[in-house]
Each structure stands twice: as structure tokens, then as C-alpha cells.
C-alpha positions as CSV (number, residue, x, y, z in Angstrom):
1,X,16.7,-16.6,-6.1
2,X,20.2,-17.1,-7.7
3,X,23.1,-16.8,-5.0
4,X,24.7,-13.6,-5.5
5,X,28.7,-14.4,-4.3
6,X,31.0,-13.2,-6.8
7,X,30.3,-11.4,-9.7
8,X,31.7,-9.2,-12.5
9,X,29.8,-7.3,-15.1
10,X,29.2,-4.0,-17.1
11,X,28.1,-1.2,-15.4
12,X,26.0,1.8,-16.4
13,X,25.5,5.5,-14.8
14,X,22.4,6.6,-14.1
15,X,24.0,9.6,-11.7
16,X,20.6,11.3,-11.1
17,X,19.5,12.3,-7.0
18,X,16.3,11.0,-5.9
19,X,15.8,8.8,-9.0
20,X,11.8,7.4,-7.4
21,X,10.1,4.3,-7.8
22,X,7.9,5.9,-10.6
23,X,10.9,6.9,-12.8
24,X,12.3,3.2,-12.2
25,X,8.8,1.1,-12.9
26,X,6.0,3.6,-14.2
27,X,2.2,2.9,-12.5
28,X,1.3,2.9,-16.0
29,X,3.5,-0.3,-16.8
30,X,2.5,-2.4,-13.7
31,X,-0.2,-4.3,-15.1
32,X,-0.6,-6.9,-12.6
33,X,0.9,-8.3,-9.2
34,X,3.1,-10.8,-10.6
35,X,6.8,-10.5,-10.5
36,X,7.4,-11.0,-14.2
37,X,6.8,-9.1,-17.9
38,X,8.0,-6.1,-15.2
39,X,11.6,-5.3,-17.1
40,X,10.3,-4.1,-20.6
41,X,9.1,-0.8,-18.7
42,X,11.8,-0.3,-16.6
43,X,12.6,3.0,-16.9
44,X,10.0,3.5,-19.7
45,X,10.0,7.4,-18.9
46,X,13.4,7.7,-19.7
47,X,13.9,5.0,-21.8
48,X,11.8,5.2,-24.8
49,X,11.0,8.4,-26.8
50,X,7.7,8.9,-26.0
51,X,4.8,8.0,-23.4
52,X,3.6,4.3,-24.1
53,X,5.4,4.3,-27.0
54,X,8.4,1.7,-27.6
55,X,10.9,3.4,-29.8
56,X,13.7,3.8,-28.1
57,X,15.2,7.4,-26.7
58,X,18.5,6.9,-28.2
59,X,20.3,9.2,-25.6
60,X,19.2,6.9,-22.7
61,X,22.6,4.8,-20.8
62,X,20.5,1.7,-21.6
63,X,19.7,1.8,-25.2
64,X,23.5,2.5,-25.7
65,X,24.9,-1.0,-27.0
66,X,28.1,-0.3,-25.0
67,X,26.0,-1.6,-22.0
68,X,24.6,-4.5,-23.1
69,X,24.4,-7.5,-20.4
70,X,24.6,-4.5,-18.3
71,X,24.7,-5.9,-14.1
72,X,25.3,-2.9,-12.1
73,X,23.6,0.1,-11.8
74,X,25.5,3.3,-10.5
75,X,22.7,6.1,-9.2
76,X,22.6,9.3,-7.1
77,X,21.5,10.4,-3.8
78,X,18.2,8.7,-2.3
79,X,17.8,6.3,-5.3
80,X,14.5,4.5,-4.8
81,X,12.5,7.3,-3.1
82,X,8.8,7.6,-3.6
83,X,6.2,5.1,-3.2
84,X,7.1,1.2,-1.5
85,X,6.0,-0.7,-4.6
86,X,8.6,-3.6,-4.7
87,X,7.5,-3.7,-8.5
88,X,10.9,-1.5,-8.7
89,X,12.7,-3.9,-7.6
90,X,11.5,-6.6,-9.4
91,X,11.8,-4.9,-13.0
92,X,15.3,-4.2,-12.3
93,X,15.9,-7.8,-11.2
94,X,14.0,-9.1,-14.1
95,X,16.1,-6.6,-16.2
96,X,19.2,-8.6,-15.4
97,X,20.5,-6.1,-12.6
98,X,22.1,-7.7,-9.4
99,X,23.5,-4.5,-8.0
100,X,22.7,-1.1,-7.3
101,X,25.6,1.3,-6.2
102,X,24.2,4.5,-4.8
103,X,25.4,7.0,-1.9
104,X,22.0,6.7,-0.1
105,X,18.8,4.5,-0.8
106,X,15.3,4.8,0.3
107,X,14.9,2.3,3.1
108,X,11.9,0.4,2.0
109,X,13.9,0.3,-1.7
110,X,16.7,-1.0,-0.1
111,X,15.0,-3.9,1.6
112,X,13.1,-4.8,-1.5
113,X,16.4,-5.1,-3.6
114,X,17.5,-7.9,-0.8
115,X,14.5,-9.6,-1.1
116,X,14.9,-9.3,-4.8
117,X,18.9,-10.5,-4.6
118,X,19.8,-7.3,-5.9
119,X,22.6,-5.9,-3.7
120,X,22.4,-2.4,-2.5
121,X,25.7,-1.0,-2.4
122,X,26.2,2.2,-0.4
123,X,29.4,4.0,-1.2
124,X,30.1,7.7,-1.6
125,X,29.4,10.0,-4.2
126,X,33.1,10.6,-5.1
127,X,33.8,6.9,-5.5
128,X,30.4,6.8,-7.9
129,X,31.9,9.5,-9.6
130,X,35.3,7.9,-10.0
131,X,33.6,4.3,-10.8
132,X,31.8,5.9,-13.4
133,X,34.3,7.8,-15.2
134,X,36.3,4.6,-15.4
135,X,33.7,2.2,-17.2
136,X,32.1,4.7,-19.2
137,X,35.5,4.9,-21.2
138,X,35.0,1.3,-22.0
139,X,32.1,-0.5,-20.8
140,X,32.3,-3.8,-21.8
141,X,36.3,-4.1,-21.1
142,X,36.2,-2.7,-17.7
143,X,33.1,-4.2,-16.0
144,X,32.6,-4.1,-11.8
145,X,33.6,-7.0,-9.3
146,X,30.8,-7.2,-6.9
147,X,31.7,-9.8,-3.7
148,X,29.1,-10.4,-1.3
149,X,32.0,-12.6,1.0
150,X,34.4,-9.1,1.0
151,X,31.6,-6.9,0.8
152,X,33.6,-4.9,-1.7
153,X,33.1,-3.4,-5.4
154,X,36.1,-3.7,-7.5
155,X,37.5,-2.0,-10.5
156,X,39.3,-2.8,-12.9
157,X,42.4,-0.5,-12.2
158,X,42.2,-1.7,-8.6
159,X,40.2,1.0,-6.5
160,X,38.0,-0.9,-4.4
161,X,35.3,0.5,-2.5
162,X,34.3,-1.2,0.8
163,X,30.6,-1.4,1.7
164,X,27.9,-1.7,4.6
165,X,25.5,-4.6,5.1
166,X,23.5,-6.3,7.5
167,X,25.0,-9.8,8.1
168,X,21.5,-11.1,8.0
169,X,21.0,-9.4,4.1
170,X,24.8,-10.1,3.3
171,X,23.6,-14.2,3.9
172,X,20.3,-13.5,1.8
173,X,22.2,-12.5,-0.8
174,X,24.4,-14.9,-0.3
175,X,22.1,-18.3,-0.5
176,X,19.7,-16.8,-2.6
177,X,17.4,-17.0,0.5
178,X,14.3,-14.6,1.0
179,X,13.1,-14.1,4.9
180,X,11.5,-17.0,5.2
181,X,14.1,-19.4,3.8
182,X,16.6,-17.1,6.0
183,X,14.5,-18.3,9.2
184,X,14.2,-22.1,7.8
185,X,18.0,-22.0,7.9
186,X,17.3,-22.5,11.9
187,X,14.9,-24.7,11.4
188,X,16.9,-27.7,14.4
189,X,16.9,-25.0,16.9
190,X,13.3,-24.0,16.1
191,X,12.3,-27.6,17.0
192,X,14.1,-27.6,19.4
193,X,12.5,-25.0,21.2
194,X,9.1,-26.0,20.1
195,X,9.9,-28.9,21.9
196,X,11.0,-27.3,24.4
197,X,7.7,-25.1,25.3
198,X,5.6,-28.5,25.4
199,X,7.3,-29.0,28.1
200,X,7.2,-25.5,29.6
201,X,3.5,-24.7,28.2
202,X,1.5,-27.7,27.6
203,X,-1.7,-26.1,27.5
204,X,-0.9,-23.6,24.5
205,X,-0.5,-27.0,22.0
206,X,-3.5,-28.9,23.4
């Protein structure tokens, strides 16, 4: 995955409570397991003016050329409820998202956007609110400042908004790392106590 550090871009509201997995990535767009083709039916449902159709709804934030390049997301209460399917995720990362501000986020969501390097940022709903009405009066000249070293999201007229993260996630993110790269990052001290246990536990190598 691409390190996510410091980054600035458009922003689009999608203020909506309990926006679900199935609104983000319909079942009837998942045509496989693999991680990619996934974006052209991200938020199909919404996004296009009819049911398997392509012609685009043109009242939808995203079809709006104001947000083109769009990078941040701004959604409502428990965005990512619904089913675990990390094919959300990957349709929004595929998209070209690498945030997602919300006030609260379905747990399983929220850990598939880390593994995705899309960062879950959980602020209030009154700073959503004020974020929003400030780059919806000019999208592409006042994008978001997203850093993953501050944990902050940054405006343009200089309200910034402080956020919660794991330090483990916040160093995903980071590096670009998924669990497995995450735990490779110890791989000396791993050794170390592999060699270690040989010592201890002979008979659980023989």
C-alpha cells in the first residue's frame, strides 16, 4: 500500500447516518474476490440513475465535477454498518479515497479501511458539519489536510480537528504496512526469541 503521511485533497459530503456496506459496494457489483474493477460500483445505488444501469444520477456529490480527484470522504453516524465485506473498503480505496471522516464507524469497517490505507477519522458531527459547509463553497480551492504524524484534519481557514487512533493503525497507515508487514517490522526480536525458546524448549523444534 502507498504510505499515507501527509495529504491534501478535495473533499465531498456524503452526510447520511448509517450509510451500510451495501449502499457503499452493492452485492450485485461484487463479481469476484479480487481487490480490483471494485470502484466503478461504488456507490452504484446512489450513483447512477438507475439499477445496473451506468448513466449517471446527476444529483449524486460524486458525479458533480466540483469533486473531481475527490480524497476525502465526509459521512454520518455509523458509516460502514451492515455486513463485514471488506469489498467496501476496497472500492473506496480503488476509487482514489484515502480518508473517511465520520462521527462513528462500524468496527469491522473501520479495521478494513486500515488494512486498506484509508484512514478512519472520527471527529464530531458539528465539526463534519462545519468541514462541509466550508469545501462545499469551493471544492477544489479549499481541499482537506489529512496528517497521519499530528493525527489532525486541517482546513483551509485553519480549524483543525484532532483525532483518535490506535498507534499500531496510525504506523500502518503510516508505512503502507498491512498486519503482517506490521509484525515483520519486529522481525530481530522475533528471532531473537525463536532462538531463544531452542534453548528453553528444544523438543517443540525437533
Amino acid at each position: 500500500m502507498e504510505p499515507l503521511t501527509k495529504l491534501t485533497g478535495v473533499a465531498a459530503p456524503l452526510i447520511r447516518a448509517n450509510i451500510d456496506t451495501d449502499a457503499i459496494i452493492p452485492s450485485r457489483e461484487m463479481k469476484g474476490v479480487s481487490k480490483t474493477g471494485l470502484a466503478d460500483g461504488l456507490f452504484a445505488g446512489w450513483r447512477y440513475a438507475s439499477v445496473g444501469g451506468r448513466e449517471p444520477n446527476p444529483d449524486f456529490v460524486l458525479n458533480d465535477p466540483a469533486y473531481a480527484g475527490v480524497r476525502f470522504l465526509l459521512g454520518g453516524e455509523n458509516f460502514g454498518c451492515g455486513s463485514s465485506r471488506e469489498h467496501a473498503a476496497w472500492a473506496l480505496a480503488e476509487y482514489g479515497f484515502r480518508g473517511v471522516l465520520a462521527p462513528s464507524f462500524n468496527p469491522i469497517f473501520f479495521n478494513n479501511c486500515i488494512r486498506n490505507g484509508i484512514a478512519p477519522v472520527t471527529v464530531s458531527a458539528a465539526t463534519i458539519a462545519a468541514l462541509a459547509a466550508e469545501v462545499s463553497a469551493d471544492p477544489q480551492g479549499r481541499p482537506l489536510t489529512l496528517d497521519m504524524d499530528a493525527l489532525t484534519i486541517t482546513a483551509p481557514s485553519g480549524l483543525t480537528a484532532p483525532f483518535p487512533l490506535a498507534p499500531e493503525a496510525q504506523e500502518m497507515l503510516r508505512q503502507g504496512l498491512d498486519e503482517i508487514d506490521l509484525t515483520l517490522t519486529a522481525r530481530e526480536a522475533i528471532n531473537a526469541f525463536r532462538e531463544a525458546d531452542k534453548t528453553r524448549r528444544p523438543w517443540i523444534y525437533a
